[in-house]
N, C-alpha and C positions, 0 to 999 in steps of 0.2 A: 620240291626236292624229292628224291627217288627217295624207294624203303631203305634202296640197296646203297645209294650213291646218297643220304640226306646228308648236310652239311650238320658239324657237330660242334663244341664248344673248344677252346682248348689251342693247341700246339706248344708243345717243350723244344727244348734243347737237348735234351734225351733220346735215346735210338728205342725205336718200339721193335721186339722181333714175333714174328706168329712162324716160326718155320716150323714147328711143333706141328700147329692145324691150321687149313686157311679157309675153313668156313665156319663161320661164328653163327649164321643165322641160326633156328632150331625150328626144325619140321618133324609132323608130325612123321608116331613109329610108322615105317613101311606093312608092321605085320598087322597092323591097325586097317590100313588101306588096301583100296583095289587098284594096284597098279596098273591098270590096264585101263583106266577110267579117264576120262576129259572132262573139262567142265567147258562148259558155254557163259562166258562173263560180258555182262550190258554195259558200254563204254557210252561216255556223254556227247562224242563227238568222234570224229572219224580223224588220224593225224595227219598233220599237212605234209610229215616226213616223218623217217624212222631214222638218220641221219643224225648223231648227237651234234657233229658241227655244222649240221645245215636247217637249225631249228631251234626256237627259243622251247623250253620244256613245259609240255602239257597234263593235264590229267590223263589223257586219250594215249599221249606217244611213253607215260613215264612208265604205266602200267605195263606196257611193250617191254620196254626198255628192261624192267626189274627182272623179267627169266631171260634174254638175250645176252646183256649187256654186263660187267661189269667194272668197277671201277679200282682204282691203286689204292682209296683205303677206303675203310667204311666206317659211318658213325650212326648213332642217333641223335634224339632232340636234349641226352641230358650228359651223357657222355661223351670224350674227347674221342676224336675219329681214331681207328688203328690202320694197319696195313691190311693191306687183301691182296691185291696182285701185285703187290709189291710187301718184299719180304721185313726189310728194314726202312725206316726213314727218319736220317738224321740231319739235324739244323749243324750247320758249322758255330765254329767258336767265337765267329765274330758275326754272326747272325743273317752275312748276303748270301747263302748259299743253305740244300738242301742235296743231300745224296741218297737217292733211292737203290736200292737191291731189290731187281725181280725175282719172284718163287720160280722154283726149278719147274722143269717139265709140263708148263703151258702151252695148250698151242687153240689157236681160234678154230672157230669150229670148221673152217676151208681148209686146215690143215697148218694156215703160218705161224710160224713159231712167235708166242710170244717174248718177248726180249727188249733188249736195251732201245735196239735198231724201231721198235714199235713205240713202244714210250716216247722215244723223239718224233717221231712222225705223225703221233699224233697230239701232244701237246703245239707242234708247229703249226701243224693242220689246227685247232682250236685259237692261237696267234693272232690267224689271218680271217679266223671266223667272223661275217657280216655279226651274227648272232651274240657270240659268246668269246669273241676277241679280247674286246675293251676291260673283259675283267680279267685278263692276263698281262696287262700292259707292264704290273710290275714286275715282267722273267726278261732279263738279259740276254740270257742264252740258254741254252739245253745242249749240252754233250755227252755224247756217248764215252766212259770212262773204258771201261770194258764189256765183254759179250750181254752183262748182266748187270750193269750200273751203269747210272744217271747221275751228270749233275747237273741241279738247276740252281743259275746266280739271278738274284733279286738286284733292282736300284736303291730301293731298301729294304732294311725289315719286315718282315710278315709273320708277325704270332700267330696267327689264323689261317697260315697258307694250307694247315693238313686241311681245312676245312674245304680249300679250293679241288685236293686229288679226290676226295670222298664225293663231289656234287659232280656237276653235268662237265667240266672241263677235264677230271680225271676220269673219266668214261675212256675204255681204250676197245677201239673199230681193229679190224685188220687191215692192213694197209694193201695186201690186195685187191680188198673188197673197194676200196675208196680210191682207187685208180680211175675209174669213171666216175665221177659226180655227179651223175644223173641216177647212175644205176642203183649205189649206195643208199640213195634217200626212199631206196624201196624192198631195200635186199640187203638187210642189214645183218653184219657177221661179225658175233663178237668170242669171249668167252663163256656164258653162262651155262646156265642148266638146261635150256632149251635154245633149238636153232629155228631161225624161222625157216617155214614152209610155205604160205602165200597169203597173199593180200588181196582180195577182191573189193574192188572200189566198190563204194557205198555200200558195202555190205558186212565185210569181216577181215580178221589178220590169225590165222592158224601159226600155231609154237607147236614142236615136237618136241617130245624131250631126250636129251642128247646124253645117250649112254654112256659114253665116251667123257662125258665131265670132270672135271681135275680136282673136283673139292671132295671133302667127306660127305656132303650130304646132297644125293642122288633128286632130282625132280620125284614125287609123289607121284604123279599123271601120266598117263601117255602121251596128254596134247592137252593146249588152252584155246578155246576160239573167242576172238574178244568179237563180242557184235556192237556195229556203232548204231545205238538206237539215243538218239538225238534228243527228243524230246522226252521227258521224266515221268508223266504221266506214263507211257507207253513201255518207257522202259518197269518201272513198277510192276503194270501190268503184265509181262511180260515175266519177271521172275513168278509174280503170284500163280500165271498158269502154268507156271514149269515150264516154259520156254527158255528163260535163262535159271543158270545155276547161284549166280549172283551176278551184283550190280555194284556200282558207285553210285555214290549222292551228296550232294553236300545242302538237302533240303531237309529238316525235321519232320516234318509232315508225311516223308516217304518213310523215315526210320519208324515213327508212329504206328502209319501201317502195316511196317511192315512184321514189328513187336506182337500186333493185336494178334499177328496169323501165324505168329511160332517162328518166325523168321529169325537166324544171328544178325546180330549188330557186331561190329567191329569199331571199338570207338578209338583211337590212337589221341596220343596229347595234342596239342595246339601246336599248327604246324603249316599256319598260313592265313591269310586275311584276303578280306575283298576291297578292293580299291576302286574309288575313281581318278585317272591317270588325268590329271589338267595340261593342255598343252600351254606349258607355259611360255612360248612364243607367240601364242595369238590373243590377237587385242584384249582387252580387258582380263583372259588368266594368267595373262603378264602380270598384274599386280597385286600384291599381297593382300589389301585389302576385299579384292572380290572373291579371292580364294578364301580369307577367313570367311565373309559373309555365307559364302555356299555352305562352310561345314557350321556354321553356328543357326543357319536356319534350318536343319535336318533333327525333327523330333524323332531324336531315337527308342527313347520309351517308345513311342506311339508303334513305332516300324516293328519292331521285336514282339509288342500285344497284337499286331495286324498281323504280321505275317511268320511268324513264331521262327524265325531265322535264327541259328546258331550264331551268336558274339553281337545280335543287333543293340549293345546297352553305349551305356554313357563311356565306359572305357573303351569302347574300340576306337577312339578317334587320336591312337596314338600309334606311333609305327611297333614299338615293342609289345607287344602281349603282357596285362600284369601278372600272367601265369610264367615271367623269366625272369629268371635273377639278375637279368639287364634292365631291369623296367624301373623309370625313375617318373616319377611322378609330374605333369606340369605346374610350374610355379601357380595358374589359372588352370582349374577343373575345365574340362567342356562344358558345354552347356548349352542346352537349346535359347535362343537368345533371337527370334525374330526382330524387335524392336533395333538390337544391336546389331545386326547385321542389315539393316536398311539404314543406321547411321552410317556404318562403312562404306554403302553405295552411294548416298548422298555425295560424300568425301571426295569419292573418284569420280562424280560425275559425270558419268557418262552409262548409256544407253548397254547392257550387257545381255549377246545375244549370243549363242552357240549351241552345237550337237552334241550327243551325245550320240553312240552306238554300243550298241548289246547284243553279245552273239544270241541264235536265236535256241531255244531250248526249254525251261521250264516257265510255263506261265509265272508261276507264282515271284520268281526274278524278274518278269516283265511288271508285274504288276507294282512289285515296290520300286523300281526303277521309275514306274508311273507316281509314285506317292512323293518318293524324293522331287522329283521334278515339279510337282504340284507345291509341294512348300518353298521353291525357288521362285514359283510364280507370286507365290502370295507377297515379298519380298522385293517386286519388279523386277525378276531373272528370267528372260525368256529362253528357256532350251528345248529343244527338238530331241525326240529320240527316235536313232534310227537302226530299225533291226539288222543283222548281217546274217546271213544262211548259213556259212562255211569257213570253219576255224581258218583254212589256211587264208583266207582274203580278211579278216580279221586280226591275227596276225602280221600279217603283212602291214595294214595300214595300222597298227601300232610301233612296229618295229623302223619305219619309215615316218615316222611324224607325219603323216598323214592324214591326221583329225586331231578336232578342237579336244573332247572330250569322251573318255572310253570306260565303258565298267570294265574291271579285269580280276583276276586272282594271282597272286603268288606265295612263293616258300618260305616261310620264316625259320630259319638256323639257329640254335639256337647258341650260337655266337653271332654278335651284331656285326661282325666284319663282313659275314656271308647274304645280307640281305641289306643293310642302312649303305656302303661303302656302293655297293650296285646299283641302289634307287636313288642314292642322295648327291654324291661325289658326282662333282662337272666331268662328263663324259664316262660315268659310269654304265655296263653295260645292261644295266635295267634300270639306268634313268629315262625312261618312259616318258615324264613331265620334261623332259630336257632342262631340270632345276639346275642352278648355276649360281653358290653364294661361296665366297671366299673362307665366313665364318666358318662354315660348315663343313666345307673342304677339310679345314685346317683339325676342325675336331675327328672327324674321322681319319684325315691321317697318323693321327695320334695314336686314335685306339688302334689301328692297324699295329704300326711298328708296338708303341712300349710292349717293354718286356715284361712289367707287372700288372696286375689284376687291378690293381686300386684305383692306376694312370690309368689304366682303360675304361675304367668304371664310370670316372670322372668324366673324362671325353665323351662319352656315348650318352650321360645325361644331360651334358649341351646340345651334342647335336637335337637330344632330344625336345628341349627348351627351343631351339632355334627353329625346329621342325615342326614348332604350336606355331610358335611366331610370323612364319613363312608361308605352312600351310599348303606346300610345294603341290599335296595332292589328297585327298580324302580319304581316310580310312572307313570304313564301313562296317565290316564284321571283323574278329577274329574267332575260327573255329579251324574245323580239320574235314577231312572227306571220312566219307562212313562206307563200310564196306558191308553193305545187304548180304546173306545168301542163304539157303537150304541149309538144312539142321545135318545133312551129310554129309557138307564140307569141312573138310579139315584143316590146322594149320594157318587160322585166318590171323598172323599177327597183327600187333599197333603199329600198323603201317599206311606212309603216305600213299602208296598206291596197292591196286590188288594186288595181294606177295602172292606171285606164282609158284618163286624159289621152294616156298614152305608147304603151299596149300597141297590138299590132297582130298580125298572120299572114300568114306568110307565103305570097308568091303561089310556085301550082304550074305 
């Protein structure tokens, strides 16, 4: 989930208004800063698109996204989202409808007016998205009420929709810009604080910052160059000789480093997990049985003392983080359980062979990807790992079911609607595992609609029970990304991706 765009807890029936101020975030003072300064920030991969509906969301494309892009509301991981580009937003009295009011005097940075006429165009445009469709299935319609209202009707219910405008579906493009859909996914124009200036393949993506900005609080910078330097080792290296001004990482080992040499750390809350996606259409991770055995032969002790990974413990084998007030305990702890998980094989009798792929980047993710695979062997699980070069061909074959088995990362919201309803719900738009059980449908449409906290509470700790029992796909870690950089930068909030919105440098 974006800094800007994360999904949040929450949705009332109450109208929220910010017409007062429509930038909540807090950057550092300008008289603090050398306005006139850039930074050079090390990205882990290069993005397959800058296109919010023509791309599932990345570490690579969100960091982009955060000064370009942004969204109708905004939240964080503990708070209910509020409005940002959008002034008011109110639930109807019988709960299938939402009416938005845009802020006055927006216009995207090509000059087109933001307005009612945008909001339809590009929630439609998100609709029909390959990508990020399927988790709008429940909007009816979108009409334009007047120059500056929206209304959108639901099939049912959604307590949790603010949490939908605030993430990657409430992102609003200019509909100029997204008249070619080729050109779009490279020449991306939104509202933010910076407008992009270019993209040189395999090398970098230049932000300027856009004078002109509609919020109270002005870019810090004159420009961000995000460089895609792939591999972590190199990236590390890289900020230590002052080639970049910081980095991303989601490896301990680099924050270690980069602590011993005076370096900030940015640590934000828990705000995402590492998964392995099982396709559960192909033979043998069709059955519940060989999916438990894979997670109950994985010594997580061992992985977390080998390879000092943020979240590798005995709790991360649950989709909720026990850092959320959604987190219900399994009836059955995890448990390393070799023995147990060769009776499960026995069971299903039969011979269990498949791949795995891993984008290609930090050794050190190679290597425990190697150790997990080796405790499958020990078990009779023969799996392959096969490296992939290029997020976008990565991508792609997850988003296409195109492989048995994938390591990946995603967002945790910290409302269960915004991440369980996506990964778990049959044809949800980040069921990855293409998981498909009635039970668990039914409990997440539940937390969806009710209207109180208690009925959803309930709901979300079945699916939780049902999601030990099923075992649709492995959890792995849960931790956050960490944002490295020089003791001159400024502005570095708890944030999912580099906040360019805030950061800044200081004047010498």
């Amino acid at each position: 989930m974006l800094a800007l765009f994360v999904a949040a807890c929450g949705g009332s029936s109450s109208s929220t208004d910010t017409s007062g101020s429509s930038d909540s975030t807090v950057a550092s003072s300008p008289a603090d800063n050398d306005l006139t300064a850039t930074l050079t920030v090390g990205l882990d991969a290069e993005p397959s698109s800058l296109d919010p509906a023509g791309d599932s969301l990345s570490l690579a494309n969100g960091s982009v996204y955060d000064g370009v892009f942004e969204a109708l509301m905004v939240g964080d991981y503990t708070e209910a989202p509020t409005p940002w580009l959008a002034k008011t937003v109110t639930e109807s009295a019988d709960r299938l409808s939402w009416t938005l009011v845009m802020q006055d005097g927006v216009t995207f940075h090509d000059g087109t007016p933001f307005d009612a006429a945008a909001v339809k165009f590009n929630l439609e445009r998100q609709r029909v998205s390959a990508y990020n469709g399927s988790g709008l299935k429940n909007i009816t319609a979108v009409d334009v009420v007047d120059p500056m209202t929206v209304k959108i009707t639901l099939a049912v219910a959604w307590t949790a929709f603010p949490n939908v405008l605030s993430g990657i579906n409430g992102v609003m493009v200019s509909p100029a810009s997204a008249a070619d859909p080729e050109k779009v996914k490279r020449n991306p124009v939104g509202t933010g604080p910076f407008t992009f200036t270019e993209w040189i393949p395999a090398d970098h993506i230049l932000l300027t910052r856009n004078d002109t900005y509609w919020g109270e609080n002005k870019a810090q910078l004159a420009s961000v160059t995000y460089k895609f330097v792939t591999d972590e080792t190199a990236r590390l290296t890289a900020l230590i000789a002052g080639d970049l001004d910081a980095m991303t990482t989601i490896v301990s080992a680099s924050v270690k480093e980069a602590d011993s040499k005076g370096f900030q750390t940015s640590i934000p809350p828990v705000s995402g997990y590492g998964n392995i996606h099982l396709n559960n259409k192909k033979p043998g991770l069709d059955d519940a049985r060989v999916r438990r055995a894979l997670e109950m032969s994985i010594d997580r002790d061992a992985l977390k003392d080998a390879f000092d990974y943020f979240g590798y413990d005995t709790e991360s084998g649950t989709p909720i983080s026990m850092t959320s007030r959604w987190y219900s305990a399994p009836a059955t702890a995890n448990k390393f359980d070799p023995e147990g998980a060769k009776a499960l094989l026995a069971d299903y009798g039969k011979p269990v062979k498949f791949t795995i792929e891993l984008l290609q980047g930090s050794q050190s993710t190679v290597d425990a990807l190697a150790a997990i695979v080796d405790y499958w062997k020990q078990v009779g699980i023969e799996a392959t790992v096969k490296m992939v070069p290029d997020l976008t061909t990565y991508v792609v074959s997850v988003i296409t079911g195109a492989y048995d088995a994938v390591a990946w990362l995603a967002g945790e919201g910290s409302d269960p609607d915004s991440s369980l309803y996506a990964m778990l719900h049959t044809g949800g738009p980040s069921n990855y595992s293409v998981f498909s059980n009635p039970d668990m449908d039914a409990a997440l449409d539940e937390g969806r609609s009710a209207p109180d906290e208690a009925t959803r509470m309930a709901a979300y700790a079945k699916a939780q029970d049902l999601f030990h029992s099923q075992m649709p796909y492995i959890v792995l870690t849960h931790g956050q990304v960490r944002i490295l950089a020089t003791k001159d930068v400024t502005g570095l909030t708890q944030a999912a991706f580099f906040p360019s919105r805030t950061a800044g440098k200081k004047a010498k």
